[in-house]
C-alpha atoms as an extended CHARMM CRD file, in Angstrom:
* protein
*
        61  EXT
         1         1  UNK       CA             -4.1670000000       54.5470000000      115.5050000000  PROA      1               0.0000000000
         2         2  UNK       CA             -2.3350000000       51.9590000000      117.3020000000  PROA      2               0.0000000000
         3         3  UNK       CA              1.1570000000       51.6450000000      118.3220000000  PROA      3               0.0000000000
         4         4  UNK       CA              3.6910000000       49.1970000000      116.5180000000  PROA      4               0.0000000000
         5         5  UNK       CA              4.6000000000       46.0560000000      118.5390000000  PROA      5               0.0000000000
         6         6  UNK       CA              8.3980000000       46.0110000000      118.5610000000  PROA      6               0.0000000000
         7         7  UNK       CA              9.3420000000       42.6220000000      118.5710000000  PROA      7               0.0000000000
         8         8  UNK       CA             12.8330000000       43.3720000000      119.4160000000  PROA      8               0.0000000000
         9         9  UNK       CA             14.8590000000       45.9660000000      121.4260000000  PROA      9               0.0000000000
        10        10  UNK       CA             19.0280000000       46.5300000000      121.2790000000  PROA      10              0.0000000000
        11        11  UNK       CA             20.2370000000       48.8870000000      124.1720000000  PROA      11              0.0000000000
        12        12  UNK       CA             23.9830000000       49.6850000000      124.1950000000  PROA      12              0.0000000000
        13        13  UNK       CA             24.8070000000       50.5180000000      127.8940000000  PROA      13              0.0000000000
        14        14  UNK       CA             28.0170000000       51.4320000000      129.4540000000  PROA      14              0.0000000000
        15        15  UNK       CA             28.8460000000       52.6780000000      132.8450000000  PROA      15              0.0000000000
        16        16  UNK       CA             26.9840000000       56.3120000000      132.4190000000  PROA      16              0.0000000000
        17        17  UNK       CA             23.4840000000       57.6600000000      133.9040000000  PROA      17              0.0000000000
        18        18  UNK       CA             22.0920000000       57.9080000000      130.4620000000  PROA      18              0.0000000000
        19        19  UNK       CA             23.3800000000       54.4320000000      129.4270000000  PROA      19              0.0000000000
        20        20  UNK       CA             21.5170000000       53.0640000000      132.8000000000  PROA      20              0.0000000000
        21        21  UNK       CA             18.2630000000       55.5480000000      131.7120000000  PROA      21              0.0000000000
        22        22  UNK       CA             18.1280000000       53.6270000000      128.1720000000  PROA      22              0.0000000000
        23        23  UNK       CA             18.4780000000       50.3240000000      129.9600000000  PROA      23              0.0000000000
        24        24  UNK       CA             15.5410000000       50.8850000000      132.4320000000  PROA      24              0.0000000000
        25        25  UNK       CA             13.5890000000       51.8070000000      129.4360000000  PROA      25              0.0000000000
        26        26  UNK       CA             14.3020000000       49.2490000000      127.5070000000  PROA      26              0.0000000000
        27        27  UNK       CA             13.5220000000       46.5540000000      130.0660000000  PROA      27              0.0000000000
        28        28  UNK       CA             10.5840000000       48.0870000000      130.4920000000  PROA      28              0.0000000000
        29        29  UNK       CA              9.4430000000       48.4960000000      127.1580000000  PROA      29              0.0000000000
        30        30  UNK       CA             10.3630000000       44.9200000000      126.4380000000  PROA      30              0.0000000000
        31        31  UNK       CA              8.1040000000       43.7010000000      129.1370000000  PROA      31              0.0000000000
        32        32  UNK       CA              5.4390000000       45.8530000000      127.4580000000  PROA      32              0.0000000000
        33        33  UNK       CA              5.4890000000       43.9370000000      124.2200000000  PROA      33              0.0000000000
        34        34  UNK       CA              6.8050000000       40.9860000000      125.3440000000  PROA      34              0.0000000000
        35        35  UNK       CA              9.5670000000       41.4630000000      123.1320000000  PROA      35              0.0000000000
        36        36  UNK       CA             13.4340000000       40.2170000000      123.0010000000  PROA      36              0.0000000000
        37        37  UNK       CA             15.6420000000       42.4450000000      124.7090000000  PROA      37              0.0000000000
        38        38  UNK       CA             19.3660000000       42.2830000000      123.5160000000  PROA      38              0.0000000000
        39        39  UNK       CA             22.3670000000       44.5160000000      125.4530000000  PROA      39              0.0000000000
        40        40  UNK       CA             25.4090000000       45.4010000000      124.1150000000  PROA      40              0.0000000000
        41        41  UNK       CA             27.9990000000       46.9270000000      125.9190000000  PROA      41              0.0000000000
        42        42  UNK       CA             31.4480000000       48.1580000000      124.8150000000  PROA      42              0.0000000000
        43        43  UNK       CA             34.6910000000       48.3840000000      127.0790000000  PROA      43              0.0000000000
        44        44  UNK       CA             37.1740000000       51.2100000000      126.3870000000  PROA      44              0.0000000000
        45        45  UNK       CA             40.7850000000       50.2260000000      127.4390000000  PROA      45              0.0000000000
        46        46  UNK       CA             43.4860000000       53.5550000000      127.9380000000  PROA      46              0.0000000000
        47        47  UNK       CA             45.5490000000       51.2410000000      124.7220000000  PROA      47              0.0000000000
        48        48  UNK       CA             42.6510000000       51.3270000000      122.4000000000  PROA      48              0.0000000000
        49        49  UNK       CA             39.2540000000       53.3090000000      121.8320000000  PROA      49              0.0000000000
        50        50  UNK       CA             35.9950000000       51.6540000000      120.0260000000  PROA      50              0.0000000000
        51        51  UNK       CA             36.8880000000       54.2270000000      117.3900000000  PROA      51              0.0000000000
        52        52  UNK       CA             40.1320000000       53.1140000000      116.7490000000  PROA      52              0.0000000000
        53        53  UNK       CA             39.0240000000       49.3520000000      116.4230000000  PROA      53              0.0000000000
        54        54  UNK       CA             36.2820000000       50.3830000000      113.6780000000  PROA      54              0.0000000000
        55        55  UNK       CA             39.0340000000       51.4820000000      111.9470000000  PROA      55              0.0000000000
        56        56  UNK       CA             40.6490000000       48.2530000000      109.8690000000  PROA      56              0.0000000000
        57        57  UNK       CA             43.4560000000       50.6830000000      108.7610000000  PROA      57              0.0000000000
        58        58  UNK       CA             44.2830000000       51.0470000000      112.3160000000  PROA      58              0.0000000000
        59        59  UNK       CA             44.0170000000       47.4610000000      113.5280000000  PROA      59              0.0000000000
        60        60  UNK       CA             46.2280000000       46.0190000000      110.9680000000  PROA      60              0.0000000000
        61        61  UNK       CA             49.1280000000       48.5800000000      111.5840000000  PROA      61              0.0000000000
């Protein structure tokens, strides 16, 4: 049985060793399959967490 070509990869990374784990594997699985590699990241200010800005209750108070 062979393995599923992935076509495309999306890695959320931030500034932690798992984040930068994920990353490295994702680069390197997209070179694998010669597949699109897309990166997300998300910035936390002290004023506002990504929690809080999922929440449209809390952005439009």
């Amino acid at each position: 049985m062979s393995e599923k070509k992935i076509n495309r990869i999306l890695v959320g990374v931030d500034d932690s060793a798992d984040a930068l784990l994920a990353f490295d594997y994702a680069i390197t699985r997209a070179k694998e399959d010669d597949a699109e590699l897309i990166i997300a990241s998300v910035l936390e200010s002290d004023e506002l967490s990504v929690f809080q800005a999922m929440d449209k209750d809390f952005i439009h108070g």
